[in-house]
Predicted model as a PDB file, atoms N, CA, C, CB and O in Angstrom, pLDDT in the B-factor column:
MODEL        1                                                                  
ATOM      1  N   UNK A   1       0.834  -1.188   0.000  1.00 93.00           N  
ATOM      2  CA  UNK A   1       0.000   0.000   0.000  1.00 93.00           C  
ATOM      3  C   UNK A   1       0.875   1.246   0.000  1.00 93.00           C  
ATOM      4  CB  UNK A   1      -0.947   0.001   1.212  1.00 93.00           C  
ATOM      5  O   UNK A   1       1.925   1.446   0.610  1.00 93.00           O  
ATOM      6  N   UNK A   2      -0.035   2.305  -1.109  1.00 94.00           N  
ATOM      7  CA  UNK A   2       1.084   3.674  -0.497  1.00 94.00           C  
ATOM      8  C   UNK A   2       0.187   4.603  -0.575  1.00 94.00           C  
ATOM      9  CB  UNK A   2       2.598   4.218  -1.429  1.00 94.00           C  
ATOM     10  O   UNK A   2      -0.903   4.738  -1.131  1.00 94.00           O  
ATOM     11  N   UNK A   3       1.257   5.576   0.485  1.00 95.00           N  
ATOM     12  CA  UNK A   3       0.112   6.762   0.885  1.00 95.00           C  
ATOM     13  C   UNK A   3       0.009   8.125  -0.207  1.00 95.00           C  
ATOM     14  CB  UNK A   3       0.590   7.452   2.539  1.00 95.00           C  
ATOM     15  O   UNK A   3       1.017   8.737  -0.558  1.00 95.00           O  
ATOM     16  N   UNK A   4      -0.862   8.347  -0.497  1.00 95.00           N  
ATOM     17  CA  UNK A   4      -1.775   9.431  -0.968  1.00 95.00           C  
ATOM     18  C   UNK A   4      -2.386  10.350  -0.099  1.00 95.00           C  
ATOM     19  CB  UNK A   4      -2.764   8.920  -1.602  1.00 95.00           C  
ATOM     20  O   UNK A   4      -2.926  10.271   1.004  1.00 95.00           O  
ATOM     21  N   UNK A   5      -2.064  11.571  -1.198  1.00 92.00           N  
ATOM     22  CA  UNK A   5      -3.343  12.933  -0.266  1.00 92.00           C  
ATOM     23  C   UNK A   5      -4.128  12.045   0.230  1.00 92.00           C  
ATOM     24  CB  UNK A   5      -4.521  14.245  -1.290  1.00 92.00           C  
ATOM     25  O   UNK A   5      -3.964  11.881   1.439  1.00 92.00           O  
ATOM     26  N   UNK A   6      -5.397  11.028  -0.544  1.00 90.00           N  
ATOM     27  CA  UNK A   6      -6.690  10.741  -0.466  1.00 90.00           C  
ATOM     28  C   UNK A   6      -6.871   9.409   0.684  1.00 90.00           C  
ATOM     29  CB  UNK A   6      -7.194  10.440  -2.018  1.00 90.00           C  
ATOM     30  O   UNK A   6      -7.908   8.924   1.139  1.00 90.00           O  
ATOM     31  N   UNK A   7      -5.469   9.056   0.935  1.00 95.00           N  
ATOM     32  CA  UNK A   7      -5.709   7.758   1.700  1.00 95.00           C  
ATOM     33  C   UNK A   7      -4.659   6.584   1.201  1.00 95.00           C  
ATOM     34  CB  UNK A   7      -7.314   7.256   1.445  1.00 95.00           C  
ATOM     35  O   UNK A   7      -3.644   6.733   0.520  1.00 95.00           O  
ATOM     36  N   UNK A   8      -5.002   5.840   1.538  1.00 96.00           N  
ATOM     37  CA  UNK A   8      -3.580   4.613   0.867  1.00 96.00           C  
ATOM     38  C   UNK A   8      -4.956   3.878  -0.737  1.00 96.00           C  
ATOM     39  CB  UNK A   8      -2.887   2.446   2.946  1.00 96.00           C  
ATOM     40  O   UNK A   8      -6.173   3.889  -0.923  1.00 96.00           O  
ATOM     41  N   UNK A   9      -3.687   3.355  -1.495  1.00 95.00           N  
ATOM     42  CA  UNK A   9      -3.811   3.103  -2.939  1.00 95.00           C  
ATOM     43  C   UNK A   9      -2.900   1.637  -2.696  1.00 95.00           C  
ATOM     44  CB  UNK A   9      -3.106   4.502  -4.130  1.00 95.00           C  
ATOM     45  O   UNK A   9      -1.932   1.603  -1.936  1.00 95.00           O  
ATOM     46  N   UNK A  10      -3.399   0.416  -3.498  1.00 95.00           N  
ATOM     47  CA  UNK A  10      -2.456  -0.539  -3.695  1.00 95.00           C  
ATOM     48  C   UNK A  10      -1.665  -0.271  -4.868  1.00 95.00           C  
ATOM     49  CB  UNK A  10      -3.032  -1.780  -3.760  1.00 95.00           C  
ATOM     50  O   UNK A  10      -2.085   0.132  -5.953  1.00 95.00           O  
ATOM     51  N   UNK A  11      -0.592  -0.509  -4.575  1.00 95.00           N  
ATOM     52  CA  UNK A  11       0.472  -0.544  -5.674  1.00 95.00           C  
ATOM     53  C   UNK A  11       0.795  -2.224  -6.307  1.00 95.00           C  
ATOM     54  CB  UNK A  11       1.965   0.160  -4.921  1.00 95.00           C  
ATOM     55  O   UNK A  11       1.677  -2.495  -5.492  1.00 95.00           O  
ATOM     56  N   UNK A  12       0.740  -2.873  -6.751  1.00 94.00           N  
ATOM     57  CA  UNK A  12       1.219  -3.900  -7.348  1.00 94.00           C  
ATOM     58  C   UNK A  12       2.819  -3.702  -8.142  1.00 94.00           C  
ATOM     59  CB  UNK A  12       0.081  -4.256  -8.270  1.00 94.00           C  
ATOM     60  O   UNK A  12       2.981  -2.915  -9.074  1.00 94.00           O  
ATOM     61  N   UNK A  13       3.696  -4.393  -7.691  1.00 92.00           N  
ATOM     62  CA  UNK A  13       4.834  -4.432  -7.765  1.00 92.00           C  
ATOM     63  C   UNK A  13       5.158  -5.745  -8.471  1.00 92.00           C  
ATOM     64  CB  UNK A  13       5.346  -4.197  -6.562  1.00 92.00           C  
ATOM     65  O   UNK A  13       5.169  -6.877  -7.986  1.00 92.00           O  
ATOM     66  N   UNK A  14       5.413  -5.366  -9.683  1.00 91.00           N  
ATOM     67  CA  UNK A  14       5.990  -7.073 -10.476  1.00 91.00           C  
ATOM     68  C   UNK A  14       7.214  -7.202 -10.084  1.00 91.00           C  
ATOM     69  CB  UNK A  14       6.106  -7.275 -12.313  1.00 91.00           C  
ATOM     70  O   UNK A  14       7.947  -6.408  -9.494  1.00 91.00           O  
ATOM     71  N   UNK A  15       7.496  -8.918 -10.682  1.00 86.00           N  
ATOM     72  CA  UNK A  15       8.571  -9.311  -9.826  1.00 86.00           C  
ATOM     73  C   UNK A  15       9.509  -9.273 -11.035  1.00 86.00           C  
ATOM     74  CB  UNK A  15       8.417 -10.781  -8.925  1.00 86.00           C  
ATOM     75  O   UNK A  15       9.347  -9.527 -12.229  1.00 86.00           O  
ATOM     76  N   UNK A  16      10.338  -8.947 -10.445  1.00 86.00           N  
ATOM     77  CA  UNK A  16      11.970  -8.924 -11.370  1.00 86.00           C  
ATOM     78  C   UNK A  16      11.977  -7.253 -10.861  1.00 86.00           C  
ATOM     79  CB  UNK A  16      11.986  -9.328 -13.758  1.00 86.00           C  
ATOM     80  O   UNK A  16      13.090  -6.732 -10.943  1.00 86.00           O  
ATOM     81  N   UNK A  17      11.168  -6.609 -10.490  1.00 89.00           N  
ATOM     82  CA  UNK A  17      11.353  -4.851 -10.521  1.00 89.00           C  
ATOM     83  C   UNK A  17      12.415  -4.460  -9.626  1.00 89.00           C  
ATOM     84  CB  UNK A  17       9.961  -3.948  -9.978  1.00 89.00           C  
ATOM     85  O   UNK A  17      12.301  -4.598  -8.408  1.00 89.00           O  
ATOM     86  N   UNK A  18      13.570  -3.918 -10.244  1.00 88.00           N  
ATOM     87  CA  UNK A  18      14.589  -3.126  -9.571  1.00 88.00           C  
ATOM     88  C   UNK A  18      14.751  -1.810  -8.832  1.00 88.00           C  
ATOM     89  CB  UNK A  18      15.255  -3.013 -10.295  1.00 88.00           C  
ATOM     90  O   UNK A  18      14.069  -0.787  -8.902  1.00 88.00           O  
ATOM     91  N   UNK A  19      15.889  -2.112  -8.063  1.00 89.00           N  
ATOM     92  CA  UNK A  19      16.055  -0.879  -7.100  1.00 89.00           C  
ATOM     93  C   UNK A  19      15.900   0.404  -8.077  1.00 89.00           C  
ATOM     94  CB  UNK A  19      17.656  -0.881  -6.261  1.00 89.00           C  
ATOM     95  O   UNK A  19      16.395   0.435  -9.203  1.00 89.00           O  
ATOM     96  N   UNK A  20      14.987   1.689  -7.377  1.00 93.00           N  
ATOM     97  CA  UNK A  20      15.144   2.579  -8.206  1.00 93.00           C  
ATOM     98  C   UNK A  20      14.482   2.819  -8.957  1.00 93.00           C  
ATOM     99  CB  UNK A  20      15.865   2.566  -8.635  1.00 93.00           C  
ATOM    100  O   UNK A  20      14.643   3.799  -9.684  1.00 93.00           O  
ATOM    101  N   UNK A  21      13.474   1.983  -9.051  1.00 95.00           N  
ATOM    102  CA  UNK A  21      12.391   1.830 -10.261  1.00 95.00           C  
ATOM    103  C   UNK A  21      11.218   3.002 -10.145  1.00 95.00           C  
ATOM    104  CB  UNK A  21      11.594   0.208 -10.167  1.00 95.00           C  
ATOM    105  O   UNK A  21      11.045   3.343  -8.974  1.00 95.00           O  
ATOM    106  N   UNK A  22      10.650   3.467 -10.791  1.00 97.00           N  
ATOM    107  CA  UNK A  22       9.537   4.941 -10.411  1.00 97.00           C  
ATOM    108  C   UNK A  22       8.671   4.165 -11.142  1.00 97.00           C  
ATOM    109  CB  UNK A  22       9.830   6.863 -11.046  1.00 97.00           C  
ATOM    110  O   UNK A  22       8.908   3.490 -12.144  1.00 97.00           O  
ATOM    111  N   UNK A  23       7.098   4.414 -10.223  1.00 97.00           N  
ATOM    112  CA  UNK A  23       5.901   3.786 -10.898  1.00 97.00           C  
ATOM    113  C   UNK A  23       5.115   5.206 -10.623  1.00 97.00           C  
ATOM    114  CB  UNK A  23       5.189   2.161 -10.151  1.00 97.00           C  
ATOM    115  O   UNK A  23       5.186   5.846  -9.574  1.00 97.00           O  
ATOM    116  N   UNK A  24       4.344   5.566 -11.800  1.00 97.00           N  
ATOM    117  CA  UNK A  24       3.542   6.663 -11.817  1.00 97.00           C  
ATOM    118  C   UNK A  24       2.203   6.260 -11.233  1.00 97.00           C  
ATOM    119  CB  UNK A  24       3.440   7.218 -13.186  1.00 97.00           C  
ATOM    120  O   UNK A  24       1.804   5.104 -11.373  1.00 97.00           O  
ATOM    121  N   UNK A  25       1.605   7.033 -10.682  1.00 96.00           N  
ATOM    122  CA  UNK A  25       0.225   7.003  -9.876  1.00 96.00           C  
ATOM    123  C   UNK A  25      -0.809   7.529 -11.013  1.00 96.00           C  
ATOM    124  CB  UNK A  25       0.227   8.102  -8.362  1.00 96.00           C  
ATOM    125  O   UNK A  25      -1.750   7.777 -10.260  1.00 96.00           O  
ATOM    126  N   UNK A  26      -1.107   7.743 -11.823  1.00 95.00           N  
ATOM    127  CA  UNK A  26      -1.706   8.525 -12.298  1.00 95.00           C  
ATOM    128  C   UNK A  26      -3.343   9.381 -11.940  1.00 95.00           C  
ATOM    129  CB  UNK A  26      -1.562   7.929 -13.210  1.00 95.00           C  
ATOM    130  O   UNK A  26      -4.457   8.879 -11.790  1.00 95.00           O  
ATOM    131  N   UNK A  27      -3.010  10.477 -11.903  1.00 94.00           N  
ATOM    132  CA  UNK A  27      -4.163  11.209 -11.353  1.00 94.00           C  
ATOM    133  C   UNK A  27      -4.747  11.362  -9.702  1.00 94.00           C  
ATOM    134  CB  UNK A  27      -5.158  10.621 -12.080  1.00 94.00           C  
ATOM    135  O   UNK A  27      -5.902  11.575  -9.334  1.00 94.00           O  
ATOM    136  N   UNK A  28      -3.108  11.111  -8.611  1.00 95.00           N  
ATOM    137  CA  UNK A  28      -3.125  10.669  -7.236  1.00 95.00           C  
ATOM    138  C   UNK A  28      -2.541  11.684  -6.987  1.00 95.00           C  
ATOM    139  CB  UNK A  28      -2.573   9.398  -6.730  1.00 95.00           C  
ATOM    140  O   UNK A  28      -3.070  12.333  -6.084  1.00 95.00           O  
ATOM    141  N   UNK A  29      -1.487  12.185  -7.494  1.00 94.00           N  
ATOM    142  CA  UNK A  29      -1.260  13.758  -7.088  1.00 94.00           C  
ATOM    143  C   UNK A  29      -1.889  14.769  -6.399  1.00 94.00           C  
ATOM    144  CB  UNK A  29      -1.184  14.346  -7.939  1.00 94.00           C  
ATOM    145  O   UNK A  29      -2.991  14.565  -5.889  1.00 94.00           O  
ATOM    146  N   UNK A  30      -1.082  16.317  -6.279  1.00 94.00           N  
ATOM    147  CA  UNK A  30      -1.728  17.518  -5.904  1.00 94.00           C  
ATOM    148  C   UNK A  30      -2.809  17.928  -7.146  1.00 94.00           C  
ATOM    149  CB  UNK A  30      -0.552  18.683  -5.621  1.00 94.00           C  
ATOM    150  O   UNK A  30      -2.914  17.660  -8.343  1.00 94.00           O  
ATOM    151  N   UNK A  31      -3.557  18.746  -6.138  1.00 93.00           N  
ATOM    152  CA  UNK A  31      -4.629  19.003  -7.602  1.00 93.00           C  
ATOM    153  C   UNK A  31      -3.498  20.616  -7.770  1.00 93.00           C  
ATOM    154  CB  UNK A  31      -7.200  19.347  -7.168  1.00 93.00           C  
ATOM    155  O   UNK A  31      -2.725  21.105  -6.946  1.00 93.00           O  
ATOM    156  N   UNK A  32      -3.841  21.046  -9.127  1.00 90.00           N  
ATOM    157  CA  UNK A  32      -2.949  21.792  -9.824  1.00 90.00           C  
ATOM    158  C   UNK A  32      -4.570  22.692 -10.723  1.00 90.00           C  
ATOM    159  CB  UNK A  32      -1.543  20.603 -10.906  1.00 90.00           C  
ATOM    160  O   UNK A  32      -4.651  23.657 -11.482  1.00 90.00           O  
ATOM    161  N   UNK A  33      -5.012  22.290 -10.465  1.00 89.00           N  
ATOM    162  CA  UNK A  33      -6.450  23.204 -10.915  1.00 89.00           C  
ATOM    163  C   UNK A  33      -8.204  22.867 -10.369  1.00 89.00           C  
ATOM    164  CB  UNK A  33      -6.522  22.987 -12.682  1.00 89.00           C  
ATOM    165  O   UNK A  33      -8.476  21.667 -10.330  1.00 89.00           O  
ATOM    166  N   UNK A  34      -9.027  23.570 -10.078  1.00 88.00           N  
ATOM    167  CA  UNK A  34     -10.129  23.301  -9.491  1.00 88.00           C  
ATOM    168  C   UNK A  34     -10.676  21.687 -10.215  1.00 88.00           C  
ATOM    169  CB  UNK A  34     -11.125  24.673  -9.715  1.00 88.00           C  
ATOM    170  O   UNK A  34     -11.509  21.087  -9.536  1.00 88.00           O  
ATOM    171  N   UNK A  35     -10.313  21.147 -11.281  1.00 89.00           N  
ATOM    172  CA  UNK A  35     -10.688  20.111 -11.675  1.00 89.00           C  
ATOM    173  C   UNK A  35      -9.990  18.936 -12.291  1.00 89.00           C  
ATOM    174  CB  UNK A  35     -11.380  20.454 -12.245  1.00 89.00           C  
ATOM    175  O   UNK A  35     -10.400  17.908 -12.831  1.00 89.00           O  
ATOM    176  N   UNK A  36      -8.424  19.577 -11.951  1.00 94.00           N  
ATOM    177  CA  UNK A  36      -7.225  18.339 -12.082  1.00 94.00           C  
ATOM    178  C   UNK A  36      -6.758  18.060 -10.839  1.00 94.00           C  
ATOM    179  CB  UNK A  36      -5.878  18.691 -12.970  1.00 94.00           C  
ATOM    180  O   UNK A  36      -6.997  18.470  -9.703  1.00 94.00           O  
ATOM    181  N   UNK A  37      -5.802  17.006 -11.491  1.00 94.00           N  
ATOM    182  CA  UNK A  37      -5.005  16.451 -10.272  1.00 94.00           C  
ATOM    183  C   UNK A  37      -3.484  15.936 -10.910  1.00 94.00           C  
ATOM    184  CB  UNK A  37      -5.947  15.037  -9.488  1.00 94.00           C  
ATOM    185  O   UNK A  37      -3.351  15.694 -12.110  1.00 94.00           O  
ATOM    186  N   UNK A  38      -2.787  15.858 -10.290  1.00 96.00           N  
ATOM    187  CA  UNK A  38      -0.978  15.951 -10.989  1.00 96.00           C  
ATOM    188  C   UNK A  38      -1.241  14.095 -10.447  1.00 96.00           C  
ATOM    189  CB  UNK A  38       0.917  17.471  -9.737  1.00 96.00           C  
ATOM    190  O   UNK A  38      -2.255  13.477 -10.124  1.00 96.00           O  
ATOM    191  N   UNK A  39       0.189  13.708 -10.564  1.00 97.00           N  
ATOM    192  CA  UNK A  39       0.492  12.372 -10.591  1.00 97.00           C  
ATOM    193  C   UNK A  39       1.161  12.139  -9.410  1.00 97.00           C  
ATOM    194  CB  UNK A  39       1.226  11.960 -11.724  1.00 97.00           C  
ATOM    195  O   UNK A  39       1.805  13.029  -8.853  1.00 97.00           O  
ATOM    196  N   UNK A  40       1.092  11.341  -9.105  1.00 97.00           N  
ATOM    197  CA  UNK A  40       2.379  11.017  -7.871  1.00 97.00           C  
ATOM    198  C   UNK A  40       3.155   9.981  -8.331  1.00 97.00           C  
ATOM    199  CB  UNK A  40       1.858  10.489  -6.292  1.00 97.00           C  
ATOM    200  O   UNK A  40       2.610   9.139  -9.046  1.00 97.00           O  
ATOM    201  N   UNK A  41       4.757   9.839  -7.961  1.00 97.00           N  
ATOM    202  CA  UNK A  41       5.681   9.449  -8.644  1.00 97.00           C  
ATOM    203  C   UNK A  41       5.899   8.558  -7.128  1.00 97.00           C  
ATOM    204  CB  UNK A  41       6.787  10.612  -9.422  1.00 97.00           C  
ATOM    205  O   UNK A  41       5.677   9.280  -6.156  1.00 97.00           O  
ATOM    206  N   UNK A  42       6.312   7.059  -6.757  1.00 96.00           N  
ATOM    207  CA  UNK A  42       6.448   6.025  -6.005  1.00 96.00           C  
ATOM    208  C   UNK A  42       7.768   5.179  -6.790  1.00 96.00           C  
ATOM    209  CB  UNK A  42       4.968   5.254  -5.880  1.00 96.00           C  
ATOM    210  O   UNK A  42       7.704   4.515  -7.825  1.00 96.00           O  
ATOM    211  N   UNK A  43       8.826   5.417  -6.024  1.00 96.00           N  
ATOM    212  CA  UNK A  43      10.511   5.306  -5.952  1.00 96.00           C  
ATOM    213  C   UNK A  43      10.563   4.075  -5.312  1.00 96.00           C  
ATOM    214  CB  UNK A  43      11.430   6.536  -5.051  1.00 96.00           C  
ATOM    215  O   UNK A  43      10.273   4.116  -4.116  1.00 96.00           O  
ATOM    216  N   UNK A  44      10.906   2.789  -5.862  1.00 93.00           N  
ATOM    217  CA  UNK A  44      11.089   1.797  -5.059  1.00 93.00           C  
ATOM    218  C   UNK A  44      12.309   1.643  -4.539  1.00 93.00           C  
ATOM    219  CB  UNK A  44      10.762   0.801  -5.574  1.00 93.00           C  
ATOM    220  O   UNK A  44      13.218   1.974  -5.300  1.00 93.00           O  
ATOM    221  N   UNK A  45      12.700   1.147  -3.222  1.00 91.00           N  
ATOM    222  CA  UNK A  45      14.067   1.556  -2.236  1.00 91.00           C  
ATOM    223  C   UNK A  45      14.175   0.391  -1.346  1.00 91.00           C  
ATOM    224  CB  UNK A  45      13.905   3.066  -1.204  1.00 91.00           C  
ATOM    225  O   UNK A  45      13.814   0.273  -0.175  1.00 91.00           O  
ATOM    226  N   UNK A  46      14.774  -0.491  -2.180  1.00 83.00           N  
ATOM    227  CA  UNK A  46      15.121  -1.870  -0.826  1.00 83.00           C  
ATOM    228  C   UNK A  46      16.059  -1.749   0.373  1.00 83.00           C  
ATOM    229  CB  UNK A  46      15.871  -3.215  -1.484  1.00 83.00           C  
ATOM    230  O   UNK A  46      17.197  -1.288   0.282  1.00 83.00           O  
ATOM    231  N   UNK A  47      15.700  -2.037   1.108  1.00 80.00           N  
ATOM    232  CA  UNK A  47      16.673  -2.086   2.352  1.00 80.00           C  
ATOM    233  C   UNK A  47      17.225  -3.536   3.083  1.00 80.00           C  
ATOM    234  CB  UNK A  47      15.896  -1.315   3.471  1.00 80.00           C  
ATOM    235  O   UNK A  47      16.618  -4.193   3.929  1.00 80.00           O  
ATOM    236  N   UNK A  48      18.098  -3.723   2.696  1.00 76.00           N  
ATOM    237  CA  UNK A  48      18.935  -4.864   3.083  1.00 76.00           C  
ATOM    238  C   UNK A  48      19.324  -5.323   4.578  1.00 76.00           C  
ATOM    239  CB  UNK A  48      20.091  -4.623   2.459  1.00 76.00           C  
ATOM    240  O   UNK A  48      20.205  -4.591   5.029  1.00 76.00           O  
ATOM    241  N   UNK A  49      18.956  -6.224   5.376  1.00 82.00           N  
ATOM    242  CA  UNK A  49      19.211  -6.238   6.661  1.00 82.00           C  
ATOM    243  C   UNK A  49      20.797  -6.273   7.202  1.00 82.00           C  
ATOM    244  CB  UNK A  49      18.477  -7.335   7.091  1.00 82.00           C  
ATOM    245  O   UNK A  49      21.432  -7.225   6.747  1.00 82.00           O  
ATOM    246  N   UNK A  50      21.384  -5.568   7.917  1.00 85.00           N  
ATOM    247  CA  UNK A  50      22.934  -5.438   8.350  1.00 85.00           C  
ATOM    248  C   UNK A  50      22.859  -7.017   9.028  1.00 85.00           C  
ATOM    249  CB  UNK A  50      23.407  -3.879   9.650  1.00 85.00           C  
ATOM    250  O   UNK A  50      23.635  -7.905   8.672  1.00 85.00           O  
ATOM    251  N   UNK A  51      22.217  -7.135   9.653  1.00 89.00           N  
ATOM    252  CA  UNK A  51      22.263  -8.701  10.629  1.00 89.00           C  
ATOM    253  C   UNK A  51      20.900  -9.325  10.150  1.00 89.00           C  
ATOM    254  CB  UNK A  51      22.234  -8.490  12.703  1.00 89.00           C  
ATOM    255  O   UNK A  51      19.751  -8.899  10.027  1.00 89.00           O  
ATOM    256  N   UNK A  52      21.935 -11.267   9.802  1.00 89.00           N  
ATOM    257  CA  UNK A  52      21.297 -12.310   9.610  1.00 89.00           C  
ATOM    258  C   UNK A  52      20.992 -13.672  10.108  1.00 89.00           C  
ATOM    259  CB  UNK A  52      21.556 -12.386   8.911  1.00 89.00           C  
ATOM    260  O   UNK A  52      22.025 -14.339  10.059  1.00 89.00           O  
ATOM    261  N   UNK A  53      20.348 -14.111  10.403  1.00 92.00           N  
ATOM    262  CA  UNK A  53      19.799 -15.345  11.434  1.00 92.00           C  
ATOM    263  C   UNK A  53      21.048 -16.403  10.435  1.00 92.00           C  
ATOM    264  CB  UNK A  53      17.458 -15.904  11.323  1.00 92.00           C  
ATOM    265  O   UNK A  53      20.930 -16.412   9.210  1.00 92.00           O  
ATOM    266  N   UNK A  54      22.068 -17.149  11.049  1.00 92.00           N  
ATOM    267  CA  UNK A  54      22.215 -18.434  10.208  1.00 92.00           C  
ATOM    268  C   UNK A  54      21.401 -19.034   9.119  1.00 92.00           C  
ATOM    269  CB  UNK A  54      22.217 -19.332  10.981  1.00 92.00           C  
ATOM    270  O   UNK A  54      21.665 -19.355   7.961  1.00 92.00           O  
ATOM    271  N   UNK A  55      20.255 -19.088   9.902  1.00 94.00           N  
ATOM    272  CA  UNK A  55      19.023 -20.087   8.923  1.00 94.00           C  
ATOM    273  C   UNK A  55      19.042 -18.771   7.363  1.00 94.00           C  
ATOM    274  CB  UNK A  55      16.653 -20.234  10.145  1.00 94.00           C  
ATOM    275  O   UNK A  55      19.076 -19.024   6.158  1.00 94.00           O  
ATOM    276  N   UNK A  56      19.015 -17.807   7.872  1.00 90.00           N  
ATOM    277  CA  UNK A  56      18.439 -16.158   6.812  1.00 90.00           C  
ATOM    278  C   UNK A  56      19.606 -16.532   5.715  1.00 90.00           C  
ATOM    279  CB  UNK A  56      18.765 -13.930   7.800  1.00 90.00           C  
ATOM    280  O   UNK A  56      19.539 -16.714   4.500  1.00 90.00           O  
ATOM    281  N   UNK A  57      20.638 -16.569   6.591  1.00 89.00           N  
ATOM    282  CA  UNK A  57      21.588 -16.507   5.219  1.00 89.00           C  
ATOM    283  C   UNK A  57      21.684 -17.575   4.673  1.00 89.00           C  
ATOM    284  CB  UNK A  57      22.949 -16.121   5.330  1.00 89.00           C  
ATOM    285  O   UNK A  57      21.952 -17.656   3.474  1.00 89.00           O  
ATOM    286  N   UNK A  58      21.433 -18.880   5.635  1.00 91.00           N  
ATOM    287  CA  UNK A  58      21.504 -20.114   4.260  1.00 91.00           C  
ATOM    288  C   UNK A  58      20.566 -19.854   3.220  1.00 91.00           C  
ATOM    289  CB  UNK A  58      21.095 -21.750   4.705  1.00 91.00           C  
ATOM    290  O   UNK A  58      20.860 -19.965   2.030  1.00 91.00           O  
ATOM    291  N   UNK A  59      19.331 -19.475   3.680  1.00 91.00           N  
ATOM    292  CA  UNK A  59      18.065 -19.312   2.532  1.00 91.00           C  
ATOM    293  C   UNK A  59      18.439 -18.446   1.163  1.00 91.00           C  
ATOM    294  CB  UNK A  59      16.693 -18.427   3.294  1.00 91.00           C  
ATOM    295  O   UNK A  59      18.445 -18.767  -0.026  1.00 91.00           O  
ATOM    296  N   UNK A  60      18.809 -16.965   1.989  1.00 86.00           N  
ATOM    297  CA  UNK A  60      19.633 -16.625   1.060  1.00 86.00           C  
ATOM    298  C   UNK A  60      20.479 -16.580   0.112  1.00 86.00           C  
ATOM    299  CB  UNK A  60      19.808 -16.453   1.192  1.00 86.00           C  
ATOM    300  O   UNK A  60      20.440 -15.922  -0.928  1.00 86.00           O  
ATOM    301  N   UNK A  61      21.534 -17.560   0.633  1.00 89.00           N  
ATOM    302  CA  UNK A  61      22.404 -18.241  -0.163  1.00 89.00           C  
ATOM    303  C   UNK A  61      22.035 -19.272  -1.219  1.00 89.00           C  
ATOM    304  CB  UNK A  61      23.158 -18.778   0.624  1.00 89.00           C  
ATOM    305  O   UNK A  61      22.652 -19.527  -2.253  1.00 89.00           O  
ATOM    306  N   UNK A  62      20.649 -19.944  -0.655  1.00 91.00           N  
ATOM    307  CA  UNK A  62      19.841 -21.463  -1.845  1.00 91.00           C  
ATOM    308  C   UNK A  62      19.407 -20.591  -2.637  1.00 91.00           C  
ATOM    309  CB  UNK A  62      18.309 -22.724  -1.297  1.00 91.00           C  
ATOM    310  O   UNK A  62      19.542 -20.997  -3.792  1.00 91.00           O  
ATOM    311  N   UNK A  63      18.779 -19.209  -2.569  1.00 87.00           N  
ATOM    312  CA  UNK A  63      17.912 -18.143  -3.616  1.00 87.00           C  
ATOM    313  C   UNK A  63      19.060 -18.292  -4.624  1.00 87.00           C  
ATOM    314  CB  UNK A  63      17.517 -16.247  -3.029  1.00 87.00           C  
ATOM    315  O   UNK A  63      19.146 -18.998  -5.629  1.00 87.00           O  
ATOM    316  N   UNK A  64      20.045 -17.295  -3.981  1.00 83.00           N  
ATOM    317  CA  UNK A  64      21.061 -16.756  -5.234  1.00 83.00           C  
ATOM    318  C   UNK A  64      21.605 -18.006  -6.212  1.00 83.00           C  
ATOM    319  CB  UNK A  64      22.564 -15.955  -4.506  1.00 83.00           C  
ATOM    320  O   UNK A  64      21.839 -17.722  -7.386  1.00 83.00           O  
ATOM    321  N   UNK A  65      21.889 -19.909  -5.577  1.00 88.00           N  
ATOM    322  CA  UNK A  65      22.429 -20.445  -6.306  1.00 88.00           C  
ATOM    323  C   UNK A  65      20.915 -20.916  -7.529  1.00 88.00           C  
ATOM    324  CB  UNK A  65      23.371 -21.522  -5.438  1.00 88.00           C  
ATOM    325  O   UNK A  65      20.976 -21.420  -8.650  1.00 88.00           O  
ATOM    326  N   UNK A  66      19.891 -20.558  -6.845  1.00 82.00           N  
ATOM    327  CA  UNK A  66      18.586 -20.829  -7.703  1.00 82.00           C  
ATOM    328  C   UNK A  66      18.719 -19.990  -8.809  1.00 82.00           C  
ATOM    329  CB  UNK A  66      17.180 -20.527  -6.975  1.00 82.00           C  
ATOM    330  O   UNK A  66      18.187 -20.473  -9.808  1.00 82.00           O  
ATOM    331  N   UNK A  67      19.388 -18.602  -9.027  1.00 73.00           N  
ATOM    332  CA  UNK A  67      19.126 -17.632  -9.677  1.00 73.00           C  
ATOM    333  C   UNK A  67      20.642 -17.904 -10.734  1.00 73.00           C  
ATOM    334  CB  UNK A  67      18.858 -16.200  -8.660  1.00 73.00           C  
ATOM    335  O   UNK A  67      20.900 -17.129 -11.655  1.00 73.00           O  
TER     336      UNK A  67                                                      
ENDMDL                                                                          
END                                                                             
């Protein structure tokens, strides 16, 4: 979910989508005239954990040799 003036909006996020990626909202924006509305722009930003459970990083480790 992301937040909007109007309230939260689902975002659907396909998979393979990279760090950095901008998905346009269209028509979720500031309004910019008594009967528009601008866009809102949603920056995707992974955050990587500094500390990992043993078990975290083996999993981790089976992903990447999967990939």
């Amino acid at each position: 979910n992301v937040k909007t003036i109007d309230g939260q909006v689902e975002l659907k996020i396909p998979e393979g989508t990279g760090v950095e990626t901008v998905f346009k909202l269209k028509g979720k924006g500031m309004p910019y005239s008594a009967s528009r509305r601008g866009d809102q722009y949603v920056k995707i930003n992974v955050r990587v954990p500094k500390k990992l459970s043993p078990r975290a990083r083996k999993m981790l480790q089976e992903l990447g040799d999967e990939l």
